[in-house]
C-alpha angles and dihedrals in degrees: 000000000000119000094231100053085057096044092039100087079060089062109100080047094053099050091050100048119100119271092247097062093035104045105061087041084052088045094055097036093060094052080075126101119251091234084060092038099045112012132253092280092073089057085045091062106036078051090056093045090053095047104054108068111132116069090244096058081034092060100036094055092055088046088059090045093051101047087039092054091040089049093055093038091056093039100051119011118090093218091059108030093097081068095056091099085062097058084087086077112107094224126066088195083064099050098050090044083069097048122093130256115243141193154206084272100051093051086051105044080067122353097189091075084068099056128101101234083205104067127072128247095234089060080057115108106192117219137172127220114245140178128053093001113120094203110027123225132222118232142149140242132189120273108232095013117051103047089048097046090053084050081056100049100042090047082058088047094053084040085082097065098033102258118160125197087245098063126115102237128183106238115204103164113124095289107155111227105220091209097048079075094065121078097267097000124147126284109199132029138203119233114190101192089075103023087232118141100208130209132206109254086197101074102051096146120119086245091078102040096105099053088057086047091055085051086047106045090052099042094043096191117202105216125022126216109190149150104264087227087049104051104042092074093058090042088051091050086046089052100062102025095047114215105191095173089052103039098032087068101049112113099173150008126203114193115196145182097016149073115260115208129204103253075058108043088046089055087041092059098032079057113041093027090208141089108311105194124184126221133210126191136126139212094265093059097226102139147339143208140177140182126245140242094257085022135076097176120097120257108198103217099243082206092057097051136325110261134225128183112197142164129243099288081044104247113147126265121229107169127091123240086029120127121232160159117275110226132175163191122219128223139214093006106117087167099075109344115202112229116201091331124182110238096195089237122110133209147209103225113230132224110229135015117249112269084238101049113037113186095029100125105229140213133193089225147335108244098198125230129338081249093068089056115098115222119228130216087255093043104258122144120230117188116239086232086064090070105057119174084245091082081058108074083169087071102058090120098054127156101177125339116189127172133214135185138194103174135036097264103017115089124170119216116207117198132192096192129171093249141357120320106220114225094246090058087045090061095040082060087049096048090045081064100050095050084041084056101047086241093310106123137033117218132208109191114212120188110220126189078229158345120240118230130219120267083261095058096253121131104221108212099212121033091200115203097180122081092245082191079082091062115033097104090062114095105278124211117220 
């Protein structure tokens, strides 16, 4: 049994116990192997991932875990024993072509029907969906499997850049700093578990910037993850207060659980001078992608969950340059496997593999949620990522910018900008939007002091007050 799954219930104790009591337990803690630390699953997967190099054992191995997760599916979930007749059938691809397409609502209409009646409570891991979700939704993971083989993947992931898990890395993803509460109190904390010096993501205005640059300057970490919102006010502070000390040494940065959008992704790499890679995963653990060090497109990991991309009567799509559903197929969750399960996330298809990585499906780019489309007067749907703060020139000094909208055609931009923006900037933005929407949607910009984050520190860039599931079958603009 790993060690972490067992300590892990003690985290939110351990981060907020003194130095002096933490230190010499983390010390100890790290001295141990990953196989004690994390079970011998972790070293299982890190070992499939390094097997299967060529497309052909690639392939092969996403092939057995298919058939083997559609088998026990079929065998001892309730959802999916009706389909037990079908396993005859020689391909697994086949097979999961006749079963249906679910959803956050199915699983939680009646959540029983997903569970493997052969497997224990006590092997359940119960989990929540975040994020962007409006209305969370219960599920469960497998104890002693899930959580290490997410340690696999994302080490894989950090191998790109050459991250070690050694490495001291800045973390600025929505951990809250106990001390940054108190008058005077830290800001920032070192946790050596992980090697991560962390950030509060709660005090992301310029006046504590330097605060942040002293933490940084005698730290000195070697690789950054962070929330993309997160991390560009520090970069822009960065940006016009150089840090060499600091920036000179950065060898990589990993961006996770949002969208990054150009005007970010440009500052990130001025700054840091060094790979920016983008990351996509999600709380049920379906699949994951990331992007690569010559490559900003998104590879899904054929080891981690087998990918689908389909419309919206969910028929696949085949052809590049063409926007979809993600859908997938768990892995190695005999608990409650997800069977073709709709993430809520939709892609561009892409149009090649990557040289380095044959068989890893591959995607332009990952839109978000529905939630993060705007809804023209006409119905259209244009992509938040469309409408990049770089149309805007006027907003060449933003903090923060995030939209909302009530009504098709009608869109607010809110802006968090260094000084006044005059009115006549404020309808050349307007203006920009119109042009970006083909006319589509009108826009009122607003200046705000901020722009409050999610509980779980993310800046969502559209608080969308329409049901865009009305409206998907309309054309949409990416």
């Amino acid at each position: 049994m790993p060690i972490e799954d067992l300590l892990h219930p003690l985290l939110k104790y351990y981060l907020e116990a003194p130095n002096w009591l933490t230190d010499p337990a983390a010390r100890a803690y790290t001295l141990l192997p990953p196989n004690i630390r994390l079970g011998g699953a972790y070293n299982e997967f890190r070992d499939q991932i390094a097997a299967s190099r060529g497309l052909a054992a690639t392939r092969q191995l996403a092939i057995r875990k298919l058939e083997a997760a559609l088998r026990w599916a079929a065998e001892t979930v309730p959802a999916y024993q009706k389909y037990r007749p079908l396993l005859r059938r020689d391909d697994p691809e086949r097979l999961l072509a006749q079963l249906p397409v679910t959803d956050k609502l199915d699983i939680k209409r009646d959540p029983a029907r997903y569970l493997s009646s052969a497997m224990p409570a006590s092997r359940r891991l119960k989990m929540f969906t975040g994020g962007s979700t409006r209305n969370p939704m219960q599920f469960y993971l497998q104890k002693h499997v899930s959580r290490p083989k997410e340690y696999a993947f994302i080490q894989n992931f950090r191998d790109r850049v050459g991250a070690g898990p050694d490495e001291l890395t800045l973390a600025l993803r929505g951990r809250c700093v106990a001390s940054a509460a108190k008058p005077g109190g830290s800001l920032w904390m070192y946790e050596p578990i992980k090697r991560q010096l962390i950030l509060s993501s709660d005090h992301l205005e310029k006046r504590f910037m330097p605060r942040y640059s002293e933490a940084l300057a005698r730290h000195r970490p070697a690789f950054i993850e962070a929330f993309p919102s997160a991390l560009y006010p520090l970069a822009r502070w960065l940006e016009a207060n150089p840090l060499p000390e600091f920036t000179r040494g950065v060898k990589g940065v990993m961006l996770y659980s949002e969208n990054a959008y150009g005007f970010q992704m440009r500052t990130f790499r001025e700054v840091f001078r060094c790979p920016v890679l983008k990351h996509y995963g999600h709380s049920e653990r379906v699949l994951m992608a990331a992007s690569m060090p010559d490559d900003d497109r998104y590879l899904f990991w054929p080891q981690y969950g087998w990918f689908e991309l389909l419309d919206a009567d969910d028929r696949p799509i085949t052809r590049p340059g063409v926007l979809g559903y993600v859908v997938g197929t768990s892995f190695d969750n005999k608990v409650m496997p997800f069977v073709r399960y709709r993430t809520g996330d939709l892609a561009l298809l892409s149009d090649r593999e990557h040289g380095k990585l044959p068989g890893y499906p591959a995607c332009e780019r990952i839109e978000g949620r529905l939630q993060e489309f705007l809804v023209c007067r006409d119905h259209r749907l244009i992509s938040i990522a469309a409408l990049g703060a770089q149309h805007f020139p006027e907003l060449s000094g933003i903090e923060a910018i995030q939209y909302e909208q009530d009504w098709p055609g009608e869109v607010t931009l809110k802006a968090v900008t260094d000084g006044a923006l005059p009115v006549e900037a404020q309808k050349r933005i307007a203006a920009a939007i119109r042009e970006k929407t083909q006319g589509g949607c009108e826009a009122s910009v607003v200046q705000v002091e901020r722009i409050e984050r999610t509980t779980r520190g993310k800046l969502r860039m559209l608080i969308q007050h329409l049901d865009i599931s009305n409206y998907f079958g309309a054309a949409v603009t990416v």
